[in-house]
N, C-alpha and C positions, 0 to 999 in steps of 0.2 A: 389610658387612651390619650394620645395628641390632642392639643386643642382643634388644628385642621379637620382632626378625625371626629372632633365632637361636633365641631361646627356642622360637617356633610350629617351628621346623624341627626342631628337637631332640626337644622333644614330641611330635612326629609320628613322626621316628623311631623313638621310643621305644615308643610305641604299635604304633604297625606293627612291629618286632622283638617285642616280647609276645603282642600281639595282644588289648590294652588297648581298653577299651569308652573314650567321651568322657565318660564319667559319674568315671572314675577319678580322683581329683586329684593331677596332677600340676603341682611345684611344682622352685624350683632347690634346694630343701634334698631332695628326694624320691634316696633310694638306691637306687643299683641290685641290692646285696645287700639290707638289711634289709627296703625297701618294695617292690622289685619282684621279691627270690628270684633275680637274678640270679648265678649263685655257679661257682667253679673252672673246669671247661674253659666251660663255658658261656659266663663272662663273657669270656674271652679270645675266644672267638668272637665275642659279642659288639662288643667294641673292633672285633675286626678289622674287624667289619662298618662300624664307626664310624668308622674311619679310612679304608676309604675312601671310603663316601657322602659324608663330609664333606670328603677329602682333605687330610687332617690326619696331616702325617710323627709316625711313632710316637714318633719323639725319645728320651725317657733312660724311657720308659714301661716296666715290669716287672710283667705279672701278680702276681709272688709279692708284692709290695708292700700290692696291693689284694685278691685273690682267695686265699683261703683256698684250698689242694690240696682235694678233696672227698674223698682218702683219709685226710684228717687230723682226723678227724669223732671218733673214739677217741682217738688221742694227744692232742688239745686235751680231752677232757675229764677225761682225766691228769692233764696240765702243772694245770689250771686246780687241780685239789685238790692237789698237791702243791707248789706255787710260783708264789707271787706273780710274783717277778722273771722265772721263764720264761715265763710267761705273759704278757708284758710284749712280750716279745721274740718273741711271734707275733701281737702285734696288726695289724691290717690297716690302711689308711687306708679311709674308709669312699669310693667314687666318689657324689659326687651329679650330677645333673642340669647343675646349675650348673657342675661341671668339666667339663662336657663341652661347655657354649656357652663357657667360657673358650678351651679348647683348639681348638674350632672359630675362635674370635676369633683366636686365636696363628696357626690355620694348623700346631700343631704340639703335640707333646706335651711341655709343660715343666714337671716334678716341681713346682718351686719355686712358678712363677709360677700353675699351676693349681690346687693346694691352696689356694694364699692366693687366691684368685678372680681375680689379674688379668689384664684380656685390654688 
């Protein structure tokens, strides 16, 4: 499948999971946290849904990587005033759009290869 082609698939997706009007712009830098609120059990659900519409083996793929716990909403505002460095060590990798038509490209979820875009 074309990237163009993955991208309208993913989009749509994604839209349809939200429940996103066509007016909303989505883009391969657009987050599933930051710009779409996608966040802790939610986005796990999310994936799962993702992995199999698109049949895409969840491979070396870890929630806690990407998705912040949603009971961690007090403790991370801790850490944040009290330490730089721990604060470091709970940063997320943010999911975009983009990794998600890479890993659809993969066929699989590959930590390495989908951070760095390539499919």
């Amino acid at each position: 499948m074309s990237d163009s082609l993955l991208l309208e698939e993913v989009e749509s997706f994604v839209r349809k999971e939200r429940g996103l009007s066509k007016s909303k712009v989505i883009t391969t830098a657009t987050t599933l946290e930051d710009d779409l609120g996608i966040t802790g059990i939610e986005g796990e659900t999310f994936m799962e849904a993702f992995f199999a519409r698109f049949q895409v083996d969840e491979g070396d793929f870890a929630s806690g990587r990407y998705f912040m716990d949603e009971g961690s909403g007090l403790l991370l505002m801790l850490v944040i005033a009290l330490s730089r460095k721990r604060r470091k060590a709970l940063d997320r990798i943010p999911i975009t759009v983009g990794m998600l038509i890479t890993a659809a490209g993969l066929g699989r979820w590959d930590s390495v290869e989908v951070e760095n875009g390539r499919v």
